[in-house]
N, C-alpha and C positions, 0 to 999 in steps of 0.2 A: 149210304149218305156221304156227301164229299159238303165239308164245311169249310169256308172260305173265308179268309182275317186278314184285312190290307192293313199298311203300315199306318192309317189312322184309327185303328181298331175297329173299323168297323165291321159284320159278321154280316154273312149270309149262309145259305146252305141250298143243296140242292137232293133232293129225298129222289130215289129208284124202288121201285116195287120190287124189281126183280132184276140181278146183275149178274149173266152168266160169261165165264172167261171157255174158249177152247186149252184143249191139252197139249202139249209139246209138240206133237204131230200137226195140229192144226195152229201153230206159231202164235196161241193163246188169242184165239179171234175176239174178239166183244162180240158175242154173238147175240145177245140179248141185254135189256134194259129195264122193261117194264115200263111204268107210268112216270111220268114227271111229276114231281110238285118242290114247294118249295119256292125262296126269293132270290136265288142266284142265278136262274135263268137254266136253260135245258143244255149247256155247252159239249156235251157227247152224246148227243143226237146225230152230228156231225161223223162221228167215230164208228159207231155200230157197223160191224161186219167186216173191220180191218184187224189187218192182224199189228201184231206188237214188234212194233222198231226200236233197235237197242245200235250203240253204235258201228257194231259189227255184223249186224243183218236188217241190211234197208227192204223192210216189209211194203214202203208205204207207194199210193198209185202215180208218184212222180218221179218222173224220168227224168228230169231236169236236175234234180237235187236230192241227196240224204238229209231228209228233213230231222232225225234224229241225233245228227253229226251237225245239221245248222244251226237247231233249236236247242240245243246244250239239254238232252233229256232224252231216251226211252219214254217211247208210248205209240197210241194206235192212232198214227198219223195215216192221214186218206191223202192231202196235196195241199200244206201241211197240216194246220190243224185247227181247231176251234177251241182249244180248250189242251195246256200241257201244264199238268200239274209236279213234273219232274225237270222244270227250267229253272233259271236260277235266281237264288234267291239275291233278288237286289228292289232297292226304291223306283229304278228305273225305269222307266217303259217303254223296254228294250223289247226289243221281238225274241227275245232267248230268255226273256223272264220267265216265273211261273204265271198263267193263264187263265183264265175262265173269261170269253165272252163278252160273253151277258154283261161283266163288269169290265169297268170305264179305269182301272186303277191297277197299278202294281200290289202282288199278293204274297202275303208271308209264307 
């Protein structure tokens, strides 16, 4: 479950049936998901089957940029992302904030 609180407290959440990570070998793929539900929207739907970018190993499928060096956070960026819950934490709605989608609003 990833639950989600903007600076007007407002709450969402987004429920996974099933959430499997790969092992170090496989540079912790999101390899599965399960089902959606839930009011936050499906924002790592997007991610499924990337592996995990940290600032010192650009996993993610762009060649243009280290999206985990851009977006101020580790995570399974594709080109970059939909959804980075390891961006920073500000009011802002800055592209290096924390993320979800689905929602319109900077996230605590």
């Amino acid at each position: 479950i990833v639950e989600i609180k903007n600076f007007a407290d407002g709450y969402e959440y987004a429920r996974y049936s099933d959430f499997v990570l790969g092992n170090e070998w496989s540079k912790y793929t999101l390899s599965r998901l399960g089902t959606h539900s839930g009011d936050a929207g499906d924002a790592l739907k997007y991610h499924k089957g990337m592996k995990f970018s940290t600032f010192d190993r650009d996993n993610d499928e762009d060649d243009s940029r280290h999206c985990a060096e851009k977006y101020h956070g580790a995570w399974w960026y594709r080109s970059c992302y939909d959804s980075n819950l390891n961006g920073l934490h500000t009011e802002n709605q800055e592209a290096k904030a924390i993320k979800w989608f689905e929602t319109n609003v900077s996230l605590k």
